[in-house]
Residue frames relative to the residue before (quaternion, step in Angstrom):
aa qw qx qy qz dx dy dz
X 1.0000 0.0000 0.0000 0.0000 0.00 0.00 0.00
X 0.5476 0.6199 -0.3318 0.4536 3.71 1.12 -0.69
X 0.7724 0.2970 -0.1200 0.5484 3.43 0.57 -1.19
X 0.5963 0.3192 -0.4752 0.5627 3.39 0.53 0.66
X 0.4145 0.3574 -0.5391 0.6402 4.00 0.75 0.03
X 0.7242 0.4462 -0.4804 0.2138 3.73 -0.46 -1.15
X 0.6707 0.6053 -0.1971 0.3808 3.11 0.79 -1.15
X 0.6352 0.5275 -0.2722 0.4942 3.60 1.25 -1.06
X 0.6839 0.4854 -0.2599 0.4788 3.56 1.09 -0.97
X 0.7918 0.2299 -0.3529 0.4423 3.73 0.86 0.12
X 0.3733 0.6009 -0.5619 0.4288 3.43 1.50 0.61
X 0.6091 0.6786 -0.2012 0.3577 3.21 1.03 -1.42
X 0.5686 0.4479 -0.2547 0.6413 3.88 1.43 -1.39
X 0.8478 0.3270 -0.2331 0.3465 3.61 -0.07 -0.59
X 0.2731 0.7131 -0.3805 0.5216 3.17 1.47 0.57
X 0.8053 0.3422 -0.0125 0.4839 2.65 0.03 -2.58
X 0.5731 0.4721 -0.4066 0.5324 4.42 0.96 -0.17
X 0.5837 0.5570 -0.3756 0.4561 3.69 0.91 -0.68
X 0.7792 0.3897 -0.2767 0.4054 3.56 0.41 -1.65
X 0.8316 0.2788 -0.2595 0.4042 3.93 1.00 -0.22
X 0.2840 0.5983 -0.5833 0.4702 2.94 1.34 0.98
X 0.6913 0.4775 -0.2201 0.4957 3.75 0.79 -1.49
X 0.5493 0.4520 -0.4317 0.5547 3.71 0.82 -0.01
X 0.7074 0.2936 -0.4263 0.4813 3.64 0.10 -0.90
X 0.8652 0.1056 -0.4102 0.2685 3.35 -0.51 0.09
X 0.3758 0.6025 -0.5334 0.4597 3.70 0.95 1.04
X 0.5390 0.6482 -0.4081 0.3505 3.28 0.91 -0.60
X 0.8527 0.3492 -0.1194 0.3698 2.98 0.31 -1.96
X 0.5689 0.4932 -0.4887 0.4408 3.58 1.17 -0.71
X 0.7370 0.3328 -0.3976 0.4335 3.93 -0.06 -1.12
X 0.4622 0.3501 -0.6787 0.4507 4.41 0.10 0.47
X 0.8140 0.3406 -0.3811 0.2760 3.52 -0.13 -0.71
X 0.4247 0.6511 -0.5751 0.2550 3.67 1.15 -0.55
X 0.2366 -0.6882 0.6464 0.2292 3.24 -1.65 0.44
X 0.3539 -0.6889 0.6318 -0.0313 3.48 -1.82 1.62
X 0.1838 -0.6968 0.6333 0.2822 3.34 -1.18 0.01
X 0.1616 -0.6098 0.7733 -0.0627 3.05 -2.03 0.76
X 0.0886 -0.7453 0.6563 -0.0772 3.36 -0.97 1.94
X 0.3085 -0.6352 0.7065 0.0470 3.21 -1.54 0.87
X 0.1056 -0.7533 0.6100 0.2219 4.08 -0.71 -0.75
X 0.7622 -0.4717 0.4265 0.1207 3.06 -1.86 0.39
X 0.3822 0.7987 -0.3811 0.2659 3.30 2.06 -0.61
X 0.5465 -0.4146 0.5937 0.4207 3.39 -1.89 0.26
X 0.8248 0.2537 -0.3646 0.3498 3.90 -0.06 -0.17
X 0.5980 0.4967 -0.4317 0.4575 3.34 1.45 0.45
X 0.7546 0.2703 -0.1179 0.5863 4.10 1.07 -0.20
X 0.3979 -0.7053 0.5849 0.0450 3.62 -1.20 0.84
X 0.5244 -0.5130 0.5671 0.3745 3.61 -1.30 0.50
X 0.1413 0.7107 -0.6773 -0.1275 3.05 -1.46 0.01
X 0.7741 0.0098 -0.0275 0.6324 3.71 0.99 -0.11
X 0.1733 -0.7113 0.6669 -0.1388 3.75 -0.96 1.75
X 0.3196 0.6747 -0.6423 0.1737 3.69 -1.18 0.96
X 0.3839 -0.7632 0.5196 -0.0141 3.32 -0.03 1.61
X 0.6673 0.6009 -0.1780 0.4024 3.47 1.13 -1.08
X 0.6289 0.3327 -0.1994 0.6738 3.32 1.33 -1.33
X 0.8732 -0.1704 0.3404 0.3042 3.67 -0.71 1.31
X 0.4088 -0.7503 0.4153 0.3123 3.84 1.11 -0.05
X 0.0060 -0.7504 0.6507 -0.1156 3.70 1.21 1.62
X 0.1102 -0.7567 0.6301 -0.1347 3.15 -1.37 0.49
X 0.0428 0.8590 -0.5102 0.0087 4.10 -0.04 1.08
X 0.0316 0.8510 -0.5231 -0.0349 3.62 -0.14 0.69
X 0.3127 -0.7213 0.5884 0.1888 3.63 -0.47 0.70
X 0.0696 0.7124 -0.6978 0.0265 4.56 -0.19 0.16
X 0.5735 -0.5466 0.5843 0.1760 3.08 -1.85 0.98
X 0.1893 -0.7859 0.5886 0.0105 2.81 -1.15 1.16
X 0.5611 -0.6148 0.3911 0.3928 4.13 -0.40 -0.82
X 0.8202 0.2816 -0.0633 0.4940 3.42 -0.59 0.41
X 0.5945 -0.4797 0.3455 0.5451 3.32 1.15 0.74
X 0.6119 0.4854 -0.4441 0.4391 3.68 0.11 -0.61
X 0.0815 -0.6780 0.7254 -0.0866 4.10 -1.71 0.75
X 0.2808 -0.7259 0.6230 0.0778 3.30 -1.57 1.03
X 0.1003 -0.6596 0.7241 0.1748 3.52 -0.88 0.59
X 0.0785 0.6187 -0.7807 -0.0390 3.27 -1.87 0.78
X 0.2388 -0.7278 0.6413 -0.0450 2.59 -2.13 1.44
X 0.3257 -0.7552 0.5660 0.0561 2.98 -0.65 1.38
X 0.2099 0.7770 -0.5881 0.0801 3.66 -1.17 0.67
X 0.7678 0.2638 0.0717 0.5794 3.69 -0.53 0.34
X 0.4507 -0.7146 0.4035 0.3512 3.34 0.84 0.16
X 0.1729 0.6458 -0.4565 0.5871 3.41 1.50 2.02
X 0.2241 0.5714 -0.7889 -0.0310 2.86 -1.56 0.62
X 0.0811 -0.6863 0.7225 0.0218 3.06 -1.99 0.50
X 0.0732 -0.8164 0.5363 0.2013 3.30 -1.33 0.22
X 0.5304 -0.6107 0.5868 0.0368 3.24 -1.62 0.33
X 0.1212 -0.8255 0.5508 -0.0211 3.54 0.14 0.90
X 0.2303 -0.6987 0.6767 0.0304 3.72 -0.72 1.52
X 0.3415 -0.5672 0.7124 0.2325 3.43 -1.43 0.99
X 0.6259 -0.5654 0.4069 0.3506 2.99 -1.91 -0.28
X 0.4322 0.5731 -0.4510 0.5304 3.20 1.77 -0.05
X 0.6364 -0.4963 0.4849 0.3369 3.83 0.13 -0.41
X 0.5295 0.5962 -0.4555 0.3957 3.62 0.99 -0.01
X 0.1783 -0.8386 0.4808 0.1840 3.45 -1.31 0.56
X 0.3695 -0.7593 0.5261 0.1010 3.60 -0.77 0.84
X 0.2751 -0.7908 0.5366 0.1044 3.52 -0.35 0.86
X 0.3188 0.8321 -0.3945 -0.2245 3.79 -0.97 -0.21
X 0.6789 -0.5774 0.4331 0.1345 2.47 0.05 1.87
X 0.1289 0.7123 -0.6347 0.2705 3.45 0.47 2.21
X 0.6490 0.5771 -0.4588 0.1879 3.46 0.93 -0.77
X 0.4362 0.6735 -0.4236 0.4204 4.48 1.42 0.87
X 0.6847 0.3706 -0.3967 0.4862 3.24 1.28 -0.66
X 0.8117 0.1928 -0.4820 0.2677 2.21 -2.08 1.57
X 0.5825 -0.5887 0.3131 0.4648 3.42 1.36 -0.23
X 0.3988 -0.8028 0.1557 0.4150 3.14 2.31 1.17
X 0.0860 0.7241 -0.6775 0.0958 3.65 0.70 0.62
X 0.6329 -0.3270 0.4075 0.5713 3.63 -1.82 -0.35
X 0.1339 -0.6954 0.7060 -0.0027 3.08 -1.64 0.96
X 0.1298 -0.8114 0.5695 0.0204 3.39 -1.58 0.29
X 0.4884 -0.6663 0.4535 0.3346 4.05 -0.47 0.43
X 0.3280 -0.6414 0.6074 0.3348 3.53 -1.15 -0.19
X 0.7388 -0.5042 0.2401 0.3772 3.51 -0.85 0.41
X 0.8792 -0.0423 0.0229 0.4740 3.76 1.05 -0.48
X 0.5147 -0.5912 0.5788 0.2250 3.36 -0.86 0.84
X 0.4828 -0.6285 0.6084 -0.0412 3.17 -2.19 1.33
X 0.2088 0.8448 -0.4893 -0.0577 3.61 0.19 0.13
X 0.3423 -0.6471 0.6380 0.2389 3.68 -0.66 1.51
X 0.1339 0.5935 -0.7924 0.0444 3.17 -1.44 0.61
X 0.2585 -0.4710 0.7992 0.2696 2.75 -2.81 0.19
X 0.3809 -0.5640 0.6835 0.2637 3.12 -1.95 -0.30
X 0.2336 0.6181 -0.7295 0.1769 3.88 -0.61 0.82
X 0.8816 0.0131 -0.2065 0.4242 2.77 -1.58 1.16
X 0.7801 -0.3092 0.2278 0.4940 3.49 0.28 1.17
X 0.8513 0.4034 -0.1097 0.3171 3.09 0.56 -1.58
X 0.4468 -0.6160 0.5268 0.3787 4.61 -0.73 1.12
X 0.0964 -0.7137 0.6913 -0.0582 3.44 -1.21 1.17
X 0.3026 -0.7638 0.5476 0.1588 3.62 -0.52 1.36
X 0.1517 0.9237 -0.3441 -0.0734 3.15 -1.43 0.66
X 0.5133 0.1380 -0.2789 0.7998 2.42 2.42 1.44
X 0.0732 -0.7827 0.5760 0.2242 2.83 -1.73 -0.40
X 0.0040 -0.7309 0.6715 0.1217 4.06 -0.76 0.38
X 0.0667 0.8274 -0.5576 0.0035 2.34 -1.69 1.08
X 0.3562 -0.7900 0.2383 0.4384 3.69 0.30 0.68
X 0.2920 -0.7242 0.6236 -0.0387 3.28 -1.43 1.06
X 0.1830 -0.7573 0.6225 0.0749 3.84 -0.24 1.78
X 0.0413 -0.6752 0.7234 0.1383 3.97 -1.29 0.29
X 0.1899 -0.5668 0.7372 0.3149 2.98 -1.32 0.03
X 0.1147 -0.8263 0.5464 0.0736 3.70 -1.43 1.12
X 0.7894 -0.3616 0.0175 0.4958 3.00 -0.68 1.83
X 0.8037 -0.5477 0.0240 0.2314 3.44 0.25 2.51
X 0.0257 -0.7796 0.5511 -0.2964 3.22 1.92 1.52
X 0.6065 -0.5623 0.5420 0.1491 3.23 -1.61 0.94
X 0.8410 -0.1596 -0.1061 0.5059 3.38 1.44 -0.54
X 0.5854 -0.6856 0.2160 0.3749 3.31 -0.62 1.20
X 0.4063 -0.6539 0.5418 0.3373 3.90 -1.07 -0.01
X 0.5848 -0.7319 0.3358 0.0980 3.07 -0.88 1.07
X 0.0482 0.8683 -0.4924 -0.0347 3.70 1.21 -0.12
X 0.0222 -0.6079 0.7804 0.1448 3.96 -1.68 0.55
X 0.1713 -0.6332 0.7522 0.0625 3.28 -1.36 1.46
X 0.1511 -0.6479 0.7442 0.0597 3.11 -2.09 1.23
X 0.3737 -0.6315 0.6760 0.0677 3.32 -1.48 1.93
X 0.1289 -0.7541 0.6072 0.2146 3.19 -1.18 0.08
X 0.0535 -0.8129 0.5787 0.0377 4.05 -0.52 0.45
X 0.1744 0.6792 -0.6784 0.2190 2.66 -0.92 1.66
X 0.6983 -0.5822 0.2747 0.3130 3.18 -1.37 1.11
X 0.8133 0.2321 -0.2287 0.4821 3.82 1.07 0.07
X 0.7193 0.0316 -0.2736 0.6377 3.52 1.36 0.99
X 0.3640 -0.6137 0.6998 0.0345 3.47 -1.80 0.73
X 0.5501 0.6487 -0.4891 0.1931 3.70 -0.50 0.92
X 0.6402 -0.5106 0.4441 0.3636 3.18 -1.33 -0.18
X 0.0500 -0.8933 0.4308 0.1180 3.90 -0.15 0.37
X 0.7875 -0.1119 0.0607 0.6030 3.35 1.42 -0.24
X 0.2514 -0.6746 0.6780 0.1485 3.86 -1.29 1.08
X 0.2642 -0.7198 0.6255 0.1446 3.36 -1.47 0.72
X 0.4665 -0.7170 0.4572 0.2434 3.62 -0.87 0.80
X 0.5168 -0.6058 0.4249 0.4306 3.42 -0.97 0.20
X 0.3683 0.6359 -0.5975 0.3210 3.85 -1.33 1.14
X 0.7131 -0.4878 0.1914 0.4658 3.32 -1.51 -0.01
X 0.8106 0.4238 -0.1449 0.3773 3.40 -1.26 -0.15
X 0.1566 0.8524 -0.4441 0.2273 3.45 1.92 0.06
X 0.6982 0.5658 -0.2618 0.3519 3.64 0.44 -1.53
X 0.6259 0.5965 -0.0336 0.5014 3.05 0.82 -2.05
X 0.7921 0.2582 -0.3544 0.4247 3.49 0.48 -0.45
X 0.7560 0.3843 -0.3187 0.4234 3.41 1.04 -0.50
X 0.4325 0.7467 -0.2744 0.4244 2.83 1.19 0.78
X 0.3852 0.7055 -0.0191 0.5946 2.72 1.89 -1.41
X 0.8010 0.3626 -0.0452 0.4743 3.39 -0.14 -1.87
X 0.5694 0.5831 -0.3001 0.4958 3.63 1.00 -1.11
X 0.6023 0.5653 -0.2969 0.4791 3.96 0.66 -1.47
X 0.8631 0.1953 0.0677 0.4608 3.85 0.41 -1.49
X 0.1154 -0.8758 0.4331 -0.1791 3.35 1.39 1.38
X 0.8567 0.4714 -0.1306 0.1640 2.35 -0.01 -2.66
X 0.7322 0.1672 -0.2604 0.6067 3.94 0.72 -0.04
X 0.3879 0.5143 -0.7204 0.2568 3.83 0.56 0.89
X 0.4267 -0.6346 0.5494 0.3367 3.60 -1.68 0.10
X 0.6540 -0.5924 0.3053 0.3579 3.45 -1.20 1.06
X 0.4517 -0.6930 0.5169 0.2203 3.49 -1.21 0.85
X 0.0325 -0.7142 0.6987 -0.0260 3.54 -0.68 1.00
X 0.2998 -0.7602 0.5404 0.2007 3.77 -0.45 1.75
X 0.5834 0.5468 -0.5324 0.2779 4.10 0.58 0.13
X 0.6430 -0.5399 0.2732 0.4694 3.71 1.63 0.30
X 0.6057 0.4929 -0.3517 0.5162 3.93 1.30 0.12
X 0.0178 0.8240 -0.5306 -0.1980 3.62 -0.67 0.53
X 0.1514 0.7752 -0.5908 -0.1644 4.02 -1.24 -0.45
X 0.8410 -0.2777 0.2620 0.3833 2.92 -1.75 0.09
Protein backbone atom coordinates (compact mmCIF):
# COMPACT_ATOMS: atom_id res chain seq x y z
CA UNK A 1 0.00 0.00 0.00
CA UNK A 2 3.02 2.42 0.69
CA UNK A 3 4.43 2.07 -2.69
CA UNK A 4 1.42 2.51 -4.40
CA UNK A 5 0.82 5.88 -2.21
CA UNK A 6 4.59 6.32 -3.21
CA UNK A 7 4.08 6.09 -6.57
CA UNK A 8 0.79 8.27 -6.63
CA UNK A 9 2.74 11.10 -4.90
CA UNK A 10 5.33 11.35 -7.71
CA UNK A 11 2.81 10.86 -10.50
CA UNK A 12 1.05 13.55 -8.77
CA UNK A 13 4.70 15.92 -8.54
CA UNK A 14 5.17 15.39 -12.14
CA UNK A 15 1.89 16.32 -13.07
CA UNK A 16 1.93 19.39 -11.01
CA UNK A 17 6.06 20.17 -12.68
CA UNK A 18 4.45 19.37 -16.09
CA UNK A 19 1.38 21.82 -15.71
CA UNK A 20 3.93 24.84 -14.75
CA UNK A 21 6.41 24.12 -16.93
CA UNK A 22 3.46 24.54 -19.76
CA UNK A 23 2.36 27.72 -17.99
CA UNK A 24 5.77 29.28 -18.08
CA UNK A 25 6.02 29.27 -21.47
CA UNK A 26 2.21 29.98 -22.28
CA UNK A 27 2.49 32.80 -20.32
CA UNK A 28 5.00 34.66 -22.06
CA UNK A 29 4.17 33.69 -25.67
CA UNK A 30 0.25 34.83 -25.42
CA UNK A 31 1.53 38.66 -23.60
CA UNK A 32 3.32 39.03 -26.70
CA UNK A 33 0.78 37.53 -29.22
CA UNK A 34 -0.44 40.23 -31.38
CA UNK A 35 -4.60 41.08 -31.52
CA UNK A 36 -6.48 43.54 -33.24
CA UNK A 37 -8.48 46.42 -31.93
CA UNK A 38 -10.76 48.60 -34.38
CA UNK A 39 -12.01 52.01 -33.85
CA UNK A 40 -13.88 53.71 -37.22
CA UNK A 41 -14.07 56.78 -39.10
CA UNK A 42 -17.68 57.46 -37.70
CA UNK A 43 -19.20 60.96 -36.92
CA UNK A 44 -19.22 59.78 -33.20
CA UNK A 45 -15.79 58.49 -33.41
CA UNK A 46 -13.88 61.95 -34.95
CA UNK A 47 -14.61 65.77 -34.65
CA UNK A 48 -14.35 68.77 -37.08
CA UNK A 49 -11.56 70.67 -36.78
CA UNK A 50 -11.36 72.68 -40.05
CA UNK A 51 -14.59 73.16 -42.76
CA UNK A 52 -14.21 75.14 -46.20
CA UNK A 53 -16.86 74.25 -48.62
CA UNK A 54 -15.28 76.87 -50.89
CA UNK A 55 -11.87 75.20 -51.24
CA UNK A 56 -13.26 72.06 -53.22
CA UNK A 57 -15.10 70.76 -49.92
CA UNK A 58 -11.59 70.47 -47.61
CA UNK A 59 -12.62 68.96 -44.66
CA UNK A 60 -10.15 68.07 -41.33
CA UNK A 61 -11.41 65.57 -38.93
CA UNK A 62 -9.35 64.53 -36.00
CA UNK A 63 -11.11 60.48 -34.82
CA UNK A 64 -9.97 58.65 -31.78
CA UNK A 65 -7.62 56.42 -32.07
CA UNK A 66 -5.93 53.98 -29.06
CA UNK A 67 -3.20 54.44 -26.93
CA UNK A 68 -3.03 58.02 -26.86
CA UNK A 69 -2.17 58.02 -30.49
CA UNK A 70 -5.35 59.89 -33.09
CA UNK A 71 -5.81 60.12 -36.85
CA UNK A 72 -6.75 63.18 -38.67
CA UNK A 73 -8.37 62.68 -42.12
CA UNK A 74 -8.73 65.15 -44.77
CA UNK A 75 -10.99 64.96 -47.24
CA UNK A 76 -10.68 67.16 -50.45
CA UNK A 77 -11.73 66.72 -54.02
CA UNK A 78 -13.26 63.72 -53.27
CA UNK A 79 -9.66 62.62 -51.31
CA UNK A 80 -9.09 61.56 -48.21
CA UNK A 81 -5.91 61.02 -46.43
CA UNK A 82 -4.73 60.57 -43.10
CA UNK A 83 -2.26 61.71 -40.68
CA UNK A 84 -1.48 59.70 -37.74
CA UNK A 85 -0.89 61.78 -34.28
CA UNK A 86 1.52 60.13 -31.78
CA UNK A 87 0.88 60.43 -28.29
CA UNK A 88 3.55 62.92 -27.98
CA UNK A 89 1.61 65.18 -30.43
CA UNK A 90 3.74 64.71 -33.48
CA UNK A 91 2.12 64.15 -36.80
CA UNK A 92 2.92 61.58 -39.45
CA UNK A 93 1.55 61.98 -42.79
CA UNK A 94 1.02 59.10 -45.41
CA UNK A 95 1.04 60.33 -48.25
CA UNK A 96 -2.06 57.99 -49.66
CA UNK A 97 -3.09 60.48 -52.15
CA UNK A 98 -0.34 57.89 -55.07
CA UNK A 99 -2.27 54.96 -54.54
CA UNK A 100 -3.72 53.98 -57.48
CA UNK A 101 -2.48 56.70 -59.64
CA UNK A 102 -4.31 59.19 -56.99
CA UNK A 103 -7.68 59.06 -58.69
CA UNK A 104 -10.74 60.09 -56.20
CA UNK A 105 -10.24 58.03 -53.26
CA UNK A 106 -12.16 57.25 -50.13
CA UNK A 107 -11.61 55.34 -46.54
CA UNK A 108 -13.47 52.35 -45.36
CA UNK A 109 -15.36 52.78 -42.29
CA UNK A 110 -12.69 51.70 -39.61
CA UNK A 111 -9.25 51.22 -38.80
CA UNK A 112 -7.37 47.86 -37.48
CA UNK A 113 -4.95 48.45 -34.85
CA UNK A 114 -2.12 45.61 -34.41
CA UNK A 115 -1.23 45.75 -30.99
CA UNK A 116 0.74 43.88 -28.15
CA UNK A 117 0.08 44.01 -24.51
CA UNK A 118 3.39 44.45 -22.29
CA UNK A 119 3.08 45.67 -19.14
CA UNK A 120 -0.58 45.50 -18.70
CA UNK A 121 -0.66 48.13 -21.02
CA UNK A 122 -2.06 47.68 -25.59
CA UNK A 123 1.02 48.83 -27.56
CA UNK A 124 0.25 49.60 -31.31
CA UNK A 125 2.24 48.33 -33.92
CA UNK A 126 0.63 48.85 -37.22
CA UNK A 127 -2.19 49.72 -38.80
CA UNK A 128 -4.55 48.59 -42.02
CA UNK A 129 -6.84 50.25 -43.23
CA UNK A 130 -8.97 49.98 -46.31
CA UNK A 131 -8.32 52.47 -49.01
CA UNK A 132 -11.11 52.69 -52.20
CA UNK A 133 -9.44 54.49 -55.59
CA UNK A 134 -11.08 55.10 -58.34
CA UNK A 135 -8.50 53.97 -61.34
CA UNK A 136 -8.27 56.13 -64.19
CA UNK A 137 -12.51 56.54 -64.23
CA UNK A 138 -13.33 52.62 -63.69
CA UNK A 139 -16.99 52.12 -63.09
CA UNK A 140 -15.87 50.65 -59.87
CA UNK A 141 -13.33 51.61 -57.55
CA UNK A 142 -10.50 48.99 -56.34
CA UNK A 143 -10.48 48.26 -53.05
CA UNK A 144 -6.86 48.52 -51.63
CA UNK A 145 -5.72 47.44 -47.59
CA UNK A 146 -2.84 49.78 -46.62
CA UNK A 147 -0.35 48.56 -43.81
CA UNK A 148 1.24 51.57 -41.49
CA UNK A 149 3.77 50.54 -39.45
CA UNK A 150 4.43 52.40 -35.84
CA UNK A 151 7.33 52.34 -34.36
CA UNK A 152 8.88 54.51 -31.88
CA UNK A 153 11.49 55.91 -34.52
CA UNK A 154 9.38 56.07 -37.80
CA UNK A 155 5.56 56.46 -38.83
CA UNK A 156 4.73 55.27 -42.39
CA UNK A 157 3.01 53.41 -44.74
CA UNK A 158 5.05 50.28 -45.90
CA UNK A 159 2.88 48.46 -48.20
CA UNK A 160 -0.96 48.39 -49.94
CA UNK A 161 -2.50 45.05 -50.62
CA UNK A 162 -4.58 44.50 -53.76
CA UNK A 163 -7.88 43.18 -53.89
CA UNK A 164 -7.97 38.95 -53.93
CA UNK A 165 -7.97 36.06 -51.71
CA UNK A 166 -6.40 36.09 -48.45
CA UNK A 167 -6.18 40.03 -48.68
CA UNK A 168 -6.83 40.30 -44.77
CA UNK A 169 -4.41 37.62 -43.71
CA UNK A 170 -1.81 39.08 -45.64
CA UNK A 171 -1.87 42.45 -44.36
CA UNK A 172 -2.04 41.22 -41.45
CA UNK A 173 0.90 39.16 -41.80
CA UNK A 174 2.83 42.29 -43.02
CA UNK A 175 1.14 44.48 -40.25
CA UNK A 176 2.72 41.75 -37.36
CA UNK A 177 6.49 42.33 -39.01
CA UNK A 178 6.32 46.11 -39.87
CA UNK A 179 8.80 47.27 -37.61
CA UNK A 180 12.05 46.91 -39.93
CA UNK A 181 9.95 46.96 -43.30
CA UNK A 182 11.10 50.17 -45.35
CA UNK A 183 8.47 52.85 -45.99
CA UNK A 184 6.32 52.40 -49.08
CA UNK A 185 6.50 55.23 -51.52
CA UNK A 186 3.55 54.16 -54.28
CA UNK A 187 5.72 56.15 -57.20
CA UNK A 188 7.93 52.74 -57.13
CA UNK A 189 11.13 54.11 -54.90
CA UNK A 190 11.30 53.00 -51.36
CA UNK A 191 13.53 54.17 -47.95
CA UNK A 192 13.98 54.01 -44.58
Amino acid sequence: MARCQMKHTMFVKYLLLLIGVVLAFAVPASAQAVQSVYTDFSGKSCKTIEKDEAAAGYLLEECRGIAGYKLQVASQDLRQGITVIKPDGSKHDLDMGLIGGGGFSGLGPRVEWRVKRQQGKLVPIAIIVRFNVNVGGAEKDTSYLTVTKLTPQKICLIDTIAPGPNANEKARQLADNSANKPCYNPLGTNGQ
